[in-house]
FIDREN-778703 format. One record per residue: x, y negated, z of N, C-alpha, C in turn. Coordinates in nm, 2 decimals, m for minus. Example, Ala and Ser with C-alpha at 12.3 -4.5 7.8 and 13.67 -1.06 7.14 Angstrom:
n.east;n.north;n.up;ca.east;ca.north;ca.up;c.east;c.north;c.up
1.32;0.57;0.78;1.23;0.45;0.78;1.32;0.33;0.78 .
1.28;0.22;0.71;1.37;0.11;0.71;1.29;0.00;0.79 .
% end
This chain:
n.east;n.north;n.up;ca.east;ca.north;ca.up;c.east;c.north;c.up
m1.37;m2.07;m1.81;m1.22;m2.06;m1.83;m1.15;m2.05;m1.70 .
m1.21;m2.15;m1.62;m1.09;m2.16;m1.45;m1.10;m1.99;m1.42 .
m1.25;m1.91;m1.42;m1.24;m1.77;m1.38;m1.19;m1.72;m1.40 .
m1.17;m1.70;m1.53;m1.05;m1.62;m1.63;m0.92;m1.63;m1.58 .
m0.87;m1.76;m1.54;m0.75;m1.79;m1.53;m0.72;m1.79;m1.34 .
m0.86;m1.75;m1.30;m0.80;m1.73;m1.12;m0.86;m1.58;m1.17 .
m0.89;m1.47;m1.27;m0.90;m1.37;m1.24;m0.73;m1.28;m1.32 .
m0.72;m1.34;m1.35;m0.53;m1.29;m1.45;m0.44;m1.30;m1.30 .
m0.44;m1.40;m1.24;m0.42;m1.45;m1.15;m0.42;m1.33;m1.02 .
m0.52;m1.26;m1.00;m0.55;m1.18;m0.90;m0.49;m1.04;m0.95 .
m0.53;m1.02;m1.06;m0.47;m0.88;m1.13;m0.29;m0.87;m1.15 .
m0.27;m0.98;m1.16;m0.10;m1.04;m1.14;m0.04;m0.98;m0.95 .
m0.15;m1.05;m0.88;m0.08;m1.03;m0.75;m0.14;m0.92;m0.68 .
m0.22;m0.80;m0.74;m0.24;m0.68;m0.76;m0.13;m0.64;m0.75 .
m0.06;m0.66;m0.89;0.05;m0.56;m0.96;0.18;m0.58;m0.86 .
0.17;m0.69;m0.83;0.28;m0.71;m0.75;0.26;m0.68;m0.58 .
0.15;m0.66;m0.52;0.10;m0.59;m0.42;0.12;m0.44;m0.40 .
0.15;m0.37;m0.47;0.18;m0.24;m0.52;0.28;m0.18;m0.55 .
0.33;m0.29;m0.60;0.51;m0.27;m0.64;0.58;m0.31;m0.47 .
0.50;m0.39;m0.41;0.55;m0.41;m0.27;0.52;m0.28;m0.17 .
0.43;m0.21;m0.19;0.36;m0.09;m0.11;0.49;m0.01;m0.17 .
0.51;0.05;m0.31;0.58;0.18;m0.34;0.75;0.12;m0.25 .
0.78;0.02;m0.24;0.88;m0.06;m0.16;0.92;m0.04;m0.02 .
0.79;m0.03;0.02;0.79;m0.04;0.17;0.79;0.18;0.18 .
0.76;0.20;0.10;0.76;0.37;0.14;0.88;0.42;0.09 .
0.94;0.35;0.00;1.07;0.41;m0.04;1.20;0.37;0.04 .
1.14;0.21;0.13;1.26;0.19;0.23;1.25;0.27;0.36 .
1.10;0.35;0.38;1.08;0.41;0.53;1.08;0.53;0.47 .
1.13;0.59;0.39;1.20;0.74;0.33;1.34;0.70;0.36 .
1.43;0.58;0.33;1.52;0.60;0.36;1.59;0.54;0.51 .
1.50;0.48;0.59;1.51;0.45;0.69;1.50;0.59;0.80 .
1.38;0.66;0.74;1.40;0.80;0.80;1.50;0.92;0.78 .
1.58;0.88;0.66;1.67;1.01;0.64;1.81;0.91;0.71 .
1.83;0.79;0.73;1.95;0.76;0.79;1.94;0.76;0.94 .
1.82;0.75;0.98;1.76;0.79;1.12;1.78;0.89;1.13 .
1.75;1.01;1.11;1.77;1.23;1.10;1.93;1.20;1.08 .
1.99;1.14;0.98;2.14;1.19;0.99;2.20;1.15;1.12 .
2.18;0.98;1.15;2.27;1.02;1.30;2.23;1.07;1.39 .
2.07;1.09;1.38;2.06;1.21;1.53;2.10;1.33;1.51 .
2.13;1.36;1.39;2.15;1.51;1.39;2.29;1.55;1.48 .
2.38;1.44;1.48;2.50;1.45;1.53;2.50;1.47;1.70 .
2.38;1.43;1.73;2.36;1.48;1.88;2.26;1.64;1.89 .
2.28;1.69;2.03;2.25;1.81;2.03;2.15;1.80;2.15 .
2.06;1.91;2.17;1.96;1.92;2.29;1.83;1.93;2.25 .
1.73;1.96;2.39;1.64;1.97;2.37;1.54;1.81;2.35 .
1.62;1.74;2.43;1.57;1.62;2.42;1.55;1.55;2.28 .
1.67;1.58;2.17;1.68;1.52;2.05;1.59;1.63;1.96 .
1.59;1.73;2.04;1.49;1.86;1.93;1.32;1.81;1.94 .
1.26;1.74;2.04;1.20;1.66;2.10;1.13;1.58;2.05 .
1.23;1.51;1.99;1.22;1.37;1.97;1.19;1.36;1.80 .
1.26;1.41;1.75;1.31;1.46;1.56;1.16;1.51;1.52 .
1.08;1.60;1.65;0.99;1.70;1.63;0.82;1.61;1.60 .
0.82;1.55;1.76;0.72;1.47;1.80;0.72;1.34;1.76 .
0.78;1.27;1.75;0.80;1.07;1.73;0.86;1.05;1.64 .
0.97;1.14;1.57;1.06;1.09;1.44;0.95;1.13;1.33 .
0.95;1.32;1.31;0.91;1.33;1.21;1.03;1.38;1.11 .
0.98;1.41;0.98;1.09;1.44;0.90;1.02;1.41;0.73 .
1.11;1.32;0.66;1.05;1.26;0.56;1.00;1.35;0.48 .
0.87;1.29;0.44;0.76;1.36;0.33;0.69;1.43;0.38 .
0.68;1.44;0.58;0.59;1.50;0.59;0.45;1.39;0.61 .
0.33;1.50;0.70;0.20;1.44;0.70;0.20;1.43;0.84 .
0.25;1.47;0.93;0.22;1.47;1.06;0.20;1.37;1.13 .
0.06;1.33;1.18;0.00;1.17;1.21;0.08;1.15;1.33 .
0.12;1.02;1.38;0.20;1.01;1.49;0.35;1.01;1.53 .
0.38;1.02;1.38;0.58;1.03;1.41;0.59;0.89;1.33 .
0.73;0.86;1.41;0.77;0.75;1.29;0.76;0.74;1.15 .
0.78;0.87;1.07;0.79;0.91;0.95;0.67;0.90;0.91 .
0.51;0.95;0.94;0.44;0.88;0.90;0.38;0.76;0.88 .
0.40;0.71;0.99;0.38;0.59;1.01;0.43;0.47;0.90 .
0.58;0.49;0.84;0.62;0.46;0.75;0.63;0.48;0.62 .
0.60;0.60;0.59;0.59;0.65;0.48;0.43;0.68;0.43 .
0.34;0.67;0.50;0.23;0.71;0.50;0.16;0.57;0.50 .
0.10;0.52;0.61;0.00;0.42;0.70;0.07;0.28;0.62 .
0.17;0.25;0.63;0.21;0.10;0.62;0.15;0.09;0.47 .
0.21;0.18;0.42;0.20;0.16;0.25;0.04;0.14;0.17 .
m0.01;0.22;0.28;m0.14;0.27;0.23;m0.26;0.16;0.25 .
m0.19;0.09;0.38;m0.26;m0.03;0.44;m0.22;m0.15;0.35 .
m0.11;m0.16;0.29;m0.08;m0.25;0.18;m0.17;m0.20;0.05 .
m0.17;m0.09;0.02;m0.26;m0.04;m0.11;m0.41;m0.14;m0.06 .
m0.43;m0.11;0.02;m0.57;m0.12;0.08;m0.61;m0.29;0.04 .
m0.52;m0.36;0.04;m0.49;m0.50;m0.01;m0.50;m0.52;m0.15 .
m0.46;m0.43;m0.24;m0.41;m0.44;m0.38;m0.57;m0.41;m0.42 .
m0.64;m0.26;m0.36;m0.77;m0.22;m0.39;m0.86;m0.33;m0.39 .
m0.84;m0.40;m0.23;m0.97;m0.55;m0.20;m0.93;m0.65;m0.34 .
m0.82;m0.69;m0.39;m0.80;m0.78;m0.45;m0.87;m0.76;m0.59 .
m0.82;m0.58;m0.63;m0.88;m0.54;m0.78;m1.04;m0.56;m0.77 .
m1.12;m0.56;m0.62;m1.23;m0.54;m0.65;m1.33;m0.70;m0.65 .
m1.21;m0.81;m0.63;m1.28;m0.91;m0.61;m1.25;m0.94;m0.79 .
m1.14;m0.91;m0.83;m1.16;m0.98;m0.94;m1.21;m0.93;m1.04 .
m1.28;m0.83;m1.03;m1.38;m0.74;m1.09;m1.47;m0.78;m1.09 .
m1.54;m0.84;m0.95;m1.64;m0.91;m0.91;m1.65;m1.05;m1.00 .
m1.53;m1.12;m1.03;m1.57;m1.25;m1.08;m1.53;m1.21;m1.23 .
m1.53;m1.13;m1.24;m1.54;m1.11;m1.42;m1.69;m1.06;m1.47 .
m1.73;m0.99;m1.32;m1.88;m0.98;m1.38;m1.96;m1.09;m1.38 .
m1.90;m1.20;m1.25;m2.00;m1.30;m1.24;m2.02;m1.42;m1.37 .
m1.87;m1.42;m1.40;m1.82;m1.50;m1.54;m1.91;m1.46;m1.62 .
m1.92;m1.33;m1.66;m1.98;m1.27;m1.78;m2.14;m1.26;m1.73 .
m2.18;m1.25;m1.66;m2.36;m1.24;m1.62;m2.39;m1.44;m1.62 .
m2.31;m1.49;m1.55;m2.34;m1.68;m1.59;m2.33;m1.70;m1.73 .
m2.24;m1.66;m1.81;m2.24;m1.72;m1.93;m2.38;m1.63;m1.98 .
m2.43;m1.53;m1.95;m2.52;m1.46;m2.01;m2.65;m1.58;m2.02 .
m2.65;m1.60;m1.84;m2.79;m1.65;m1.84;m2.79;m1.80;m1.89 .
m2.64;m1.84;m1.91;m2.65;m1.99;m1.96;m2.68;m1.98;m2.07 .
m2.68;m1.88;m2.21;m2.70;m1.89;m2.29;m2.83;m1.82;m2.35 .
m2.84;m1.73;m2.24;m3.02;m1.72;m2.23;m3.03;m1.55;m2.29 .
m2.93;m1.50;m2.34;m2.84;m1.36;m2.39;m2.93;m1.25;m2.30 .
m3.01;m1.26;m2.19;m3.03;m1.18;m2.09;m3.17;m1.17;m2.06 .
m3.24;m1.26;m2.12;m3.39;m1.29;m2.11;m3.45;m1.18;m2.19 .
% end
């Protein structure tokens, strides 16, 4: 029973691991379009530069700009947390269910 009840538990802070990831990508979509609007109001090669190489522009893939970095990497490194979590409590639902097997002898 405690398994069951630390594995609800895990699948709970999954769900909420996830809902923090789609969070963090939808604030660095909008961190990056309020970022592009005030630069847009400056002119040059320097800011052509800058928007191009290090900013980025939201929804793209381009490894190495702000915009991925935020929209891409952060989120996905939080998924990566949600993934380890679903796979441990997978792991103790099998182990729950293979112990009661052998305690009851079901497996012999």
């Amino acid at each position: 029973m405690a398994m069951l009840v630390e594995n609800a538990a895990l699948e709970k802070a999954k769900g909420e691991i996830e809902k923090a990831s789609a969070n963090l990508k939808s604030s660095g979509t909008t961190f990056i379009g309020t970022l592009t609007a005030t630069l847009s109001t400056f002119s040059g090669e320097t800011k052509d530069a800058l928007m191009q190489y290090k900013i980025g522009t939201s929804g793209t893939d381009k490894e190495g700009t702000l915009a991925y970095f935020l929209e891409k990497q952060i989120p996905d490194l939080v998924d990566g947390l949600a993934k380890l979590l679903e796979g441990n409590r997978t792991t103790i639902d099998e182990s729950d269910r293979k112990l009661a097997e052998a305690i009851s002898g079901k497996n012999n």
